[in-house]
C-alpha positions in Angstrom: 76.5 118.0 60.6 73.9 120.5 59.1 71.1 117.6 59.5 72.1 117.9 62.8 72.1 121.5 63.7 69.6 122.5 61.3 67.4 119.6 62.5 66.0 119.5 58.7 65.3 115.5 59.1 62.1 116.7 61.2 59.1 117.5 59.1 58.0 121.4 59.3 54.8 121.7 59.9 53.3 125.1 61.0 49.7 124.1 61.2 50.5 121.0 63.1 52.5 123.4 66.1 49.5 125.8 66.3 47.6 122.8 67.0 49.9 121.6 69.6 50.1 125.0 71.1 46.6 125.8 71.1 45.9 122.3 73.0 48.9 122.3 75.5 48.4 125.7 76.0 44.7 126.1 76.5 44.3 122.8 77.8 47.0 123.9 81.0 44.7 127.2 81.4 42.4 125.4 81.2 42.8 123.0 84.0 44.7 124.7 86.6 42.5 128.1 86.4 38.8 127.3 84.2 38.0 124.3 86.2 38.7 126.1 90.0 36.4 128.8 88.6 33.8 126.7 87.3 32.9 124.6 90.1 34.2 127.0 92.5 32.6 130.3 91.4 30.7 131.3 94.9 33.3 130.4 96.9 35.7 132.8 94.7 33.8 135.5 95.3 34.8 136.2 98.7 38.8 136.5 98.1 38.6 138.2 94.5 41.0 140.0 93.1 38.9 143.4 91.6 42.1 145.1 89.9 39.7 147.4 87.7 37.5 148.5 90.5 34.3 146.8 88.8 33.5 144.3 91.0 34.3 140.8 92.5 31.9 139.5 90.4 31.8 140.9 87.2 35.7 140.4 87.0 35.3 136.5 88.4 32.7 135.7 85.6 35.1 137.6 82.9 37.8 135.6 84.3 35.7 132.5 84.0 34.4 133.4 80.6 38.6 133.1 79.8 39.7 130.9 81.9 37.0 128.1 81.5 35.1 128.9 78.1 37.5 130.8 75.8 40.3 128.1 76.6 38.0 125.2 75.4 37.1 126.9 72.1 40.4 127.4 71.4 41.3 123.5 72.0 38.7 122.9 69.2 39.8 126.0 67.1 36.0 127.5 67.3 36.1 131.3 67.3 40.5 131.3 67.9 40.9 134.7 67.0 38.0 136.2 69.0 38.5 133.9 72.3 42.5 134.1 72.3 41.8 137.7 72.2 39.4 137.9 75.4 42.4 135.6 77.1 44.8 138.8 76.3 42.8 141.3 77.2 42.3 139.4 80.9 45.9 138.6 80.8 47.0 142.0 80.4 45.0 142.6 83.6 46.9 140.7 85.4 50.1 141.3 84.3 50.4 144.8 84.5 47.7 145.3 87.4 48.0 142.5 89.3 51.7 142.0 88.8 52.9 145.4 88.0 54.4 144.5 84.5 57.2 142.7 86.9 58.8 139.4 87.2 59.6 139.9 90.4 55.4 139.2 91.6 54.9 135.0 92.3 53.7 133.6 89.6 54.3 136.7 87.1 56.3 134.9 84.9 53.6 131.7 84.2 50.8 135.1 83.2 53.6 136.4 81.0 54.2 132.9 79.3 50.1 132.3 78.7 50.0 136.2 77.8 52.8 135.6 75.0 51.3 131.8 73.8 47.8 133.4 73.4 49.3 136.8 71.5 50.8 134.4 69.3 47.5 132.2 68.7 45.8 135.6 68.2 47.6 136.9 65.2 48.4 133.1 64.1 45.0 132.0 63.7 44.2 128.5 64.3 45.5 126.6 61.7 44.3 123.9 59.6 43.5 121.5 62.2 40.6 123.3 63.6 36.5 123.8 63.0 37.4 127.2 62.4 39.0 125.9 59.3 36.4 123.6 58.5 33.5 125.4 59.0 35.2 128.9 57.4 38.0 127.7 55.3 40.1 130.3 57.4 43.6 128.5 55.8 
């Protein structure tokens, strides 16, 4: 019974589930909001949100540095720390600009669960399955 509830027959493996959620994570980021901004840059110029009253496009290309660079590196554990941390910062943004720190916003709850993947894959590092870690010896 405390096989069962414990679940102690499964292997534990931290470096293997940073791995997992720096791919699944990053890799949905990646996909559903760095491609649209990557091959649609010009046309997402004209409906922009500019939450920090810099600009359409100097918010667009952070956002697509983030979105469409920082997620990738992140897959291949190259620069974690520094990338997961641009991905908060833009995050933030959002959250509390965009969505006023609420649930209540659409979509406020998918910002919080990217916010709270990449805060952990900031302070976590990138494990041992990355180049960070073969390039650095970061574990």
């Amino acid at each position: 019974m405390k096989k069962l509830l414990t679940l102690n027959f499964l292997p534990v493996n931290k470096d293997m589930a940073l791995l997992l959620l720096r791919i699944l994570v990053s890799f949905s980021l990646f996909y559903k909001h760095g491609i649209e901004k990557l091959t649609g840059f010009s046309n997402m110029q004209t409906h922009f949100p500019d939450p920090l009253h810099i600009g359409v496009t100097p918010g667009l290309m952070f956002a697509l540095i983030t979105d469409g660079i920082c997620s990738l590196l992140i897959i291949f554990g190259i620069a974690t720390r520094l990338a997961a941390l641009l991905i908060v910062i833009n995050l933030t943004v959002v959250f509390i600009l965009m969505h006023k720190g609420s649930f209540v916003e659409a979509h406020a709850e998918l910002v919080y669960v990217y916010l709270s993947s990449f805060l952990c894959i900031l302070f976590a590092g990138a494990g041992k399955y990355s180049l960070d870690n073969r390039l650095f010896k970061t574990s």
